[in-house]
C-alpha positions in Angstrom: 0.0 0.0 0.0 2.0 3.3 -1.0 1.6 6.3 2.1 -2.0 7.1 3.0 -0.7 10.8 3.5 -0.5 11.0 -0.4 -3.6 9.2 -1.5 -6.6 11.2 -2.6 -10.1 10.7 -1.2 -11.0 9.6 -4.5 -8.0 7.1 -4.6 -8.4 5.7 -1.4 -12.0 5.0 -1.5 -11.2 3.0 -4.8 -8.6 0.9 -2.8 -11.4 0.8 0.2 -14.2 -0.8 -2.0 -11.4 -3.0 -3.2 -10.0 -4.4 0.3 -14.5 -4.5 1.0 -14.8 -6.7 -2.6 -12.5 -9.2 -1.5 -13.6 -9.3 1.9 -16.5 -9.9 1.2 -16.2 -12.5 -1.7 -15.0 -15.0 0.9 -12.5 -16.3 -1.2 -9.2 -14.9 1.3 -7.2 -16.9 3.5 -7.1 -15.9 6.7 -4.2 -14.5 7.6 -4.8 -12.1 3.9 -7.9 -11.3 5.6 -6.7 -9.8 9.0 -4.0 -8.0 6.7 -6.9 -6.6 3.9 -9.2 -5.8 7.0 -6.3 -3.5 8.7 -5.8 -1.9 5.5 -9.2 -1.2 5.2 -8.8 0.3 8.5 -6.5 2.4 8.1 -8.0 3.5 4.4 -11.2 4.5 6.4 -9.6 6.7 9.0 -8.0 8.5 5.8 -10.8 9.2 3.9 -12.5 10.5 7.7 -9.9 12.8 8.0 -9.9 14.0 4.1 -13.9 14.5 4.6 -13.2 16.5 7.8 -10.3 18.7 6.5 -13.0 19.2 3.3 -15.5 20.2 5.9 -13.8 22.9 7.3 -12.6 24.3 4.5 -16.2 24.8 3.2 -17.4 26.1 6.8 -14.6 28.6 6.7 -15.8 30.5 3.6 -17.8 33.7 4.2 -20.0 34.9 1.7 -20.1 38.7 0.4 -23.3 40.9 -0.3 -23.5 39.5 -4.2 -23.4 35.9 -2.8 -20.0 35.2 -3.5 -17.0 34.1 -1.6 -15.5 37.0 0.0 -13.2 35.4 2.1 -12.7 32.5 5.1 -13.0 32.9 8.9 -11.9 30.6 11.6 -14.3 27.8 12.0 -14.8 27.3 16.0 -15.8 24.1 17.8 -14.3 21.9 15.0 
């Protein structure tokens, strides 16, 4: 698996519903299985933590009198 720091949202969730395909297909040997499920693990915290970083961004941007973006402000309780 290359670093999960580099992987998009997009490309991890491809390599997610990959490690869930052959989960679920019942065809993996065991000790595959505890590795794939790990990996999903960890694939799954990633895309969390893309969503989350996405999520701020967007509740950071302030809107102007036309209805455009006019800037960001600090987002509190996140």
């Amino acid at each position: 698996m290359s670093d999960l720091s580099t992987l998009s949202f997009e490309d991890a969730m491809k390599q997610l519903e990959e490690v869930v395909r052959a989960l679920e297909s019942g065809n993996v040997e065991l000790e595959k299985s505890i590795a794939l499920y790990e990996k999903g693990a960890k694939l799954k915290a990633h895309c969390e933590a893309k969503l989350k970083e996405a999520e701020e961004k967007v509740a950071k941007i302030t809107l102007g009198p036309d209805g455009k973006p006019a800037g960001t402000t600090p987002v509190e309780g996140l």
